[in-house]
Backbone as a chain_set.jsonl record, in Angstrom:
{"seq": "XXXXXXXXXXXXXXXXXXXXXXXXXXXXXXXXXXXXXXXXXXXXXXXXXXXXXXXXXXXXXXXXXXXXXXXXXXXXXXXXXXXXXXXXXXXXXXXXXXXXXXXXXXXXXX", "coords": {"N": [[0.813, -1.196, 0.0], [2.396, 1.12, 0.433], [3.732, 3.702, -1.748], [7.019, 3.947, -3.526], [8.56, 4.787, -1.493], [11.219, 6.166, 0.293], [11.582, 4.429, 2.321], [10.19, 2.059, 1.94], [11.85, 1.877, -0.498], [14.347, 1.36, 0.775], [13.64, -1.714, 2.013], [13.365, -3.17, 0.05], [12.491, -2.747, -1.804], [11.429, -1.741, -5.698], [12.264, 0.838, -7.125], [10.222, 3.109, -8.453], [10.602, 6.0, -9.197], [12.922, 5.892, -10.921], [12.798, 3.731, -12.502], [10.767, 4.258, -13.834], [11.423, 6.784, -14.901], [12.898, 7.201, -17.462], [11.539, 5.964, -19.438], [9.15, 8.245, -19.738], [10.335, 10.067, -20.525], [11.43, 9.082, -22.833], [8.804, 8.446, -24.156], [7.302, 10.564, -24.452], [6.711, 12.408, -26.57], [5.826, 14.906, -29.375], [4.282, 13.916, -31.902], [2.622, 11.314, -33.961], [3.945, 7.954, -33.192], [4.043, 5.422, -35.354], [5.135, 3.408, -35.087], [6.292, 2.625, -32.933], [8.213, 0.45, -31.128], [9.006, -1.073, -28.437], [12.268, -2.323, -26.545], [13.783, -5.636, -24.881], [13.656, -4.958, -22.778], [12.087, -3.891, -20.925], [10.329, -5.439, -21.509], [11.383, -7.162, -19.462], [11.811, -6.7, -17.262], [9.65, -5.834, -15.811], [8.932, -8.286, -15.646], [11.217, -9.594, -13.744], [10.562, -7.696, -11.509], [7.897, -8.918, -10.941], [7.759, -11.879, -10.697], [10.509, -12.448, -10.781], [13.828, -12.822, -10.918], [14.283, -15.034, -11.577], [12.862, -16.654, -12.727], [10.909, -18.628, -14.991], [11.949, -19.765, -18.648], [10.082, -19.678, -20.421], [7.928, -18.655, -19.339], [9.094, -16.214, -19.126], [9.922, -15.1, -21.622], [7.46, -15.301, -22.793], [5.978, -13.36, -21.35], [7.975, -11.033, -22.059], [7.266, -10.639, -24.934], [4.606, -10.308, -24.478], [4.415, -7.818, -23.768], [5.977, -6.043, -25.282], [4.329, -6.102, -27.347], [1.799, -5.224, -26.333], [2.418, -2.576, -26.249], [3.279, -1.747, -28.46], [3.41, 0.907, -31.4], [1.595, 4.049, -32.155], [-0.627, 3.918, -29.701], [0.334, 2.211, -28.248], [2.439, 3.442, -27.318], [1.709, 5.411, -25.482], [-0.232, 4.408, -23.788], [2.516, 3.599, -22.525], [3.527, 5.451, -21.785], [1.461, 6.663, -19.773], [1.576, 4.492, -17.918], [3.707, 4.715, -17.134], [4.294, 7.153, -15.828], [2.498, 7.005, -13.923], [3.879, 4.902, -11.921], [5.932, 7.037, -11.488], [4.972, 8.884, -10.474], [3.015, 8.43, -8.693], [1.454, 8.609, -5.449], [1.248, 6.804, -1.732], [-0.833, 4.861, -0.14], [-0.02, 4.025, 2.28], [-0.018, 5.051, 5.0], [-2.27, 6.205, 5.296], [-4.012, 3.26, 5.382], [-5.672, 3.393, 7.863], [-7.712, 4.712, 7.692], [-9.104, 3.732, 5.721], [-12.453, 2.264, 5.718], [-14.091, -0.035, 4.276], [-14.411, -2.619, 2.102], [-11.922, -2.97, -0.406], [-10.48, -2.878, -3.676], [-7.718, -3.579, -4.737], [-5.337, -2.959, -7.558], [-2.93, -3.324, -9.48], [-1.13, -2.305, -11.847], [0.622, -2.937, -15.223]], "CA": [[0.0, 0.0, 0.0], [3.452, 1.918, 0.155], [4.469, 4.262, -2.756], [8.426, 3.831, -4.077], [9.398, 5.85, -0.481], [12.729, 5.78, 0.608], [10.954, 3.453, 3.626], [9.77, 0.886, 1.003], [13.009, 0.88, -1.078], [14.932, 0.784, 1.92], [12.951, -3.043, 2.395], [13.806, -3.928, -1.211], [11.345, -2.781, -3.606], [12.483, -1.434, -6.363], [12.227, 2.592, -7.247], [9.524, 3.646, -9.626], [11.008, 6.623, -10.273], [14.399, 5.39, -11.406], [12.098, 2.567, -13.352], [9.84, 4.37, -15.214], [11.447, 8.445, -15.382], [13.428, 7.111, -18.768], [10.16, 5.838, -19.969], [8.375, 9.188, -19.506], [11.149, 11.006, -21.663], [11.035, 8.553, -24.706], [7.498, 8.267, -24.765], [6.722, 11.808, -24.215], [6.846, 12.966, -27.764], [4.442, 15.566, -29.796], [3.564, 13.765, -33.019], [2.763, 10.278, -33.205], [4.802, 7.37, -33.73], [3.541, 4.78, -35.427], [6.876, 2.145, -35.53], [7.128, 3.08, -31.81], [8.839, -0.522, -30.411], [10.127, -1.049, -26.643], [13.161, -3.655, -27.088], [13.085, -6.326, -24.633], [14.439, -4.248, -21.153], [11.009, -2.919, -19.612], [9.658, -6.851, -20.348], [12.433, -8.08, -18.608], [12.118, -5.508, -15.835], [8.447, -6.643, -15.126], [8.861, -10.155, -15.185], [11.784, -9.454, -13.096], [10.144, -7.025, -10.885], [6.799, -9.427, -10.766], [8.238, -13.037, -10.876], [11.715, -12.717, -9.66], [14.958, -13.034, -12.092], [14.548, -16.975, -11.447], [11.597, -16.953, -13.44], [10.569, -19.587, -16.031], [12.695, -19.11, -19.088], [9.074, -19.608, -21.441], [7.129, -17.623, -18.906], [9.479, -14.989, -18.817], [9.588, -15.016, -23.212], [6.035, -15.035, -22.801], [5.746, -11.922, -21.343], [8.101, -9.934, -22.415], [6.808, -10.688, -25.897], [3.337, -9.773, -25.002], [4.495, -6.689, -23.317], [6.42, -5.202, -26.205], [3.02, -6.563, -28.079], [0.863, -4.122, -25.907], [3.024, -1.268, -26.122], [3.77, -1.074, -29.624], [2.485, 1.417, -32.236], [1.692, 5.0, -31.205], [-1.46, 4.059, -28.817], [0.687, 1.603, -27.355], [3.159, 4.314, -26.601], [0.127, 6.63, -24.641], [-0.061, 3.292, -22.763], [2.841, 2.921, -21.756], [3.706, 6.686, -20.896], [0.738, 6.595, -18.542], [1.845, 3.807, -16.904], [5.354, 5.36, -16.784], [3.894, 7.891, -15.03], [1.595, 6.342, -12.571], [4.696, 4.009, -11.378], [6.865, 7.675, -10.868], [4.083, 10.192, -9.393], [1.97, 8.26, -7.584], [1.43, 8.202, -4.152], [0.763, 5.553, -1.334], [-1.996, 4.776, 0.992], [0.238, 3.172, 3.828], [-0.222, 6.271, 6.099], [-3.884, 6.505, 5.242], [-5.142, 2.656, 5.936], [-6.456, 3.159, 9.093], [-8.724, 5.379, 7.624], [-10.123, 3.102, 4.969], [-13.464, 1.769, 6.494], [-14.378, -0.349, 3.458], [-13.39, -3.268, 0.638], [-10.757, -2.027, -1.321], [-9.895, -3.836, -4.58], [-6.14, -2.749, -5.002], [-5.267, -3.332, -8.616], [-1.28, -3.126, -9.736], [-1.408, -2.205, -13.984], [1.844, -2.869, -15.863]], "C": [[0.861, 1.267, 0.0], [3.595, 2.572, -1.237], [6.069, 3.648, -2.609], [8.772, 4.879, -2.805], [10.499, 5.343, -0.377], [12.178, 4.675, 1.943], [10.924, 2.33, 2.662], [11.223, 0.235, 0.019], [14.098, 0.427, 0.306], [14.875, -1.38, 2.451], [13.275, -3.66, 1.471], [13.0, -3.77, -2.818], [12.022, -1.711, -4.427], [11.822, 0.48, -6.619], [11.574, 3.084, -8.237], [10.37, 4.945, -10.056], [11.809, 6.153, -11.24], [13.769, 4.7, -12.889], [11.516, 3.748, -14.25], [10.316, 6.376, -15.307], [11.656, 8.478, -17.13], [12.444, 7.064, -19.758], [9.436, 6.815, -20.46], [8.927, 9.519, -20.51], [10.861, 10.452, -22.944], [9.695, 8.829, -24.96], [6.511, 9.813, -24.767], [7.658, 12.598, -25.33], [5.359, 13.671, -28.538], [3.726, 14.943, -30.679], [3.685, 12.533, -32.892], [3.907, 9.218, -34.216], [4.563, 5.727, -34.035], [4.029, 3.489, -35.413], [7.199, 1.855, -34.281], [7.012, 1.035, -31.243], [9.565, -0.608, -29.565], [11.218, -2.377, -27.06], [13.064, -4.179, -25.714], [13.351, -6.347, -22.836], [12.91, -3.951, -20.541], [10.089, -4.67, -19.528], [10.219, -7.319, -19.612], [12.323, -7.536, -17.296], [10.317, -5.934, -14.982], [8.278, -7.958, -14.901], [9.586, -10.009, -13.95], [10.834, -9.078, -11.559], [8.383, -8.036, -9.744], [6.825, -10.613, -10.137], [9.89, -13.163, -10.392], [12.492, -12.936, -11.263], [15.361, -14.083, -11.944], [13.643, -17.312, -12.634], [11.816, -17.991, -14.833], [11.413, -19.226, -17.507], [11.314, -19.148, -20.483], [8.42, -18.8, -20.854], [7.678, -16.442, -18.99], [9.253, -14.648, -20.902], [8.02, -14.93, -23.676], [5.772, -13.498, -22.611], [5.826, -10.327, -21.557], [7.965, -9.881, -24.061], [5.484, -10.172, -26.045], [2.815, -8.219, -24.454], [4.741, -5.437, -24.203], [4.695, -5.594, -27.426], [2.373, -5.364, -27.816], [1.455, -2.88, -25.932], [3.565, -0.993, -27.191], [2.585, -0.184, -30.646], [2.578, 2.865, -31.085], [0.189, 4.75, -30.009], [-0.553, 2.854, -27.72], [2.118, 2.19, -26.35], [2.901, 4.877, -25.512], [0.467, 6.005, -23.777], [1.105, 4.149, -22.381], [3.401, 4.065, -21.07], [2.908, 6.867, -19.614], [1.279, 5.446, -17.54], [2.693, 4.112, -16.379], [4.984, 6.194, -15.667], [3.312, 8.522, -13.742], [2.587, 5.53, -11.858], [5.575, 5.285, -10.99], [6.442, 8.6, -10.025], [3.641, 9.812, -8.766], [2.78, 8.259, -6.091], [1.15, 7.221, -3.339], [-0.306, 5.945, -0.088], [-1.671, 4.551, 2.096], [-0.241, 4.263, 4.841], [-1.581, 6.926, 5.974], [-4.808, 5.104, 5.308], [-6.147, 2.648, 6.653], [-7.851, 3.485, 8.696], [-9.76, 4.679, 6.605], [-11.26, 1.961, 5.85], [-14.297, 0.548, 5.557], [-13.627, -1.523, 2.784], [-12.74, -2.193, -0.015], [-10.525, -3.421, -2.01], [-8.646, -2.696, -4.899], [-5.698, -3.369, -6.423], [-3.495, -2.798, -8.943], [-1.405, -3.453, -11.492], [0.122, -1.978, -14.373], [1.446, -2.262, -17.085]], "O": [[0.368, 2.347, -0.325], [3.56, 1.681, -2.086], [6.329, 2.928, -1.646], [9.321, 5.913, -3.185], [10.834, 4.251, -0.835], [13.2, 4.137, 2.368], [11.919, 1.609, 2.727], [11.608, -0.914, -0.196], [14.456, -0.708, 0.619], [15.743, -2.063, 2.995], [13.572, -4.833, 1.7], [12.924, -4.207, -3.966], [12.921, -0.967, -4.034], [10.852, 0.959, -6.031], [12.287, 3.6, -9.099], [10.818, 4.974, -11.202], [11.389, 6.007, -12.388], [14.113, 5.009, -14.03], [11.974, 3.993, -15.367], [9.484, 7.156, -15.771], [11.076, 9.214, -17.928], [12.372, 7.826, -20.721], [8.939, 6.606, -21.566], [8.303, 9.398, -21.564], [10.285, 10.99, -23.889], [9.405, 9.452, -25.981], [5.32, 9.968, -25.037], [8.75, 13.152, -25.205], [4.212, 13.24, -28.413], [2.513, 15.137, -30.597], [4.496, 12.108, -32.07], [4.448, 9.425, -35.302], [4.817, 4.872, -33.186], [3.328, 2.525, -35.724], [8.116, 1.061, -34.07], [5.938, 0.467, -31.045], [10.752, -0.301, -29.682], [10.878, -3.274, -27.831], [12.348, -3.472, -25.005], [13.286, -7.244, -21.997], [12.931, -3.785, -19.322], [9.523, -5.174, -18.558], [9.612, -8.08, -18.859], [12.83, -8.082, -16.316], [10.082, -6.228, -13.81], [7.58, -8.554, -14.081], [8.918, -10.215, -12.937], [10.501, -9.92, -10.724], [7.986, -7.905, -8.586], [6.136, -10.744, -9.125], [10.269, -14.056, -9.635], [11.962, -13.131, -12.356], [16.55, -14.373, -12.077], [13.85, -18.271, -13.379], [12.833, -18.002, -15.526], [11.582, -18.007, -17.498], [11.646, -18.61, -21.54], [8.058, -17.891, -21.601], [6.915, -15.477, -18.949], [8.335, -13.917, -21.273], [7.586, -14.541, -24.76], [5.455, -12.666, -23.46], [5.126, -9.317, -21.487], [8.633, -8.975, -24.558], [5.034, -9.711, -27.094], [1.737, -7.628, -24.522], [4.203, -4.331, -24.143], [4.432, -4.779, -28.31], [2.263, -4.491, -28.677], [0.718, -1.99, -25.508], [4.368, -0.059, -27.196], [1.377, -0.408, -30.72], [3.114, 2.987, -29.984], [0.042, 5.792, -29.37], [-0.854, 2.735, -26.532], [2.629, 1.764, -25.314], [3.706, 4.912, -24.581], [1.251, 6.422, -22.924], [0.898, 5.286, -21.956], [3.776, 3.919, -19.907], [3.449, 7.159, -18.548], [1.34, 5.698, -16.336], [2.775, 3.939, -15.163], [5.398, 5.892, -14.548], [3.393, 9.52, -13.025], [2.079, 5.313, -10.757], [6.246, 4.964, -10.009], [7.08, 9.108, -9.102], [3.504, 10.524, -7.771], [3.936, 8.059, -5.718], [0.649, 6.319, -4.009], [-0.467, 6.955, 0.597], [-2.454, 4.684, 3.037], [-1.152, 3.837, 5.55], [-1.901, 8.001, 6.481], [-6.031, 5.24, 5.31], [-7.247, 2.149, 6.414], [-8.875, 2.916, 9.074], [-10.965, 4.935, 6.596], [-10.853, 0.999, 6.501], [-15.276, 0.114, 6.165], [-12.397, -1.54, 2.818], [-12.946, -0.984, -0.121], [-10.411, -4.54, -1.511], [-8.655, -1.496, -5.174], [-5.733, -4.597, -6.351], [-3.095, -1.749, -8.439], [-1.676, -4.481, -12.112], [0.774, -1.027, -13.94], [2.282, -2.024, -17.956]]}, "num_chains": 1, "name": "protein.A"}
């Protein structure tokens, strides 16, 4: 429920900004790009990140095949800038559970 704080990486998680600032820059272009292809570092970085750098050596070719899949072309750019974005600005809830009185579906979007 932590954001990327220095508390959270401190524990081991890894640093949205760091992860997704580079992201922001490439994909934050004016006109579109219709060729636009990620090579095979940001699937590797979610499998990684998701599954561990033990991971399956078909599951991991799985995904980062259907990653660069969803993120190619210029709408798959948009993608993946927003996501870039949401993994370096957001904020976290830890210091506001108490206050949730309710279900919560917590959803994590690569």
């Amino acid at each position: 429920m932590d954001y990327e704080s220095s508390r959270s990486r401190e524990t081991g998680c890894w640093d949205g900004r760091i992860a997704a600032d580079g992201l922001v820059s490439v994909c934050d272009v004016p006109s579109p790009t219709p060729d636009f292809e990620l090579g095979d570092d940001w699937g590797n970085l979610l499998v990684n990140t998701g599954m561990g750098p033990d991971c399956d050596p078909e599951l991991r070719e799985f995904w980062v095949k259907e990653s660069k899949a969803n993120y190619a072309g210029n709408d798959g750019r948009e993608r993946l800038r927003m996501c870039a974005i949401g993994s370096r600005d957001r904020d976290g809830l830890h210091t506001r559970l108490r206050d949730v009185k309710c279900p919560v579906l917590r959803m994590h979007v690569s």
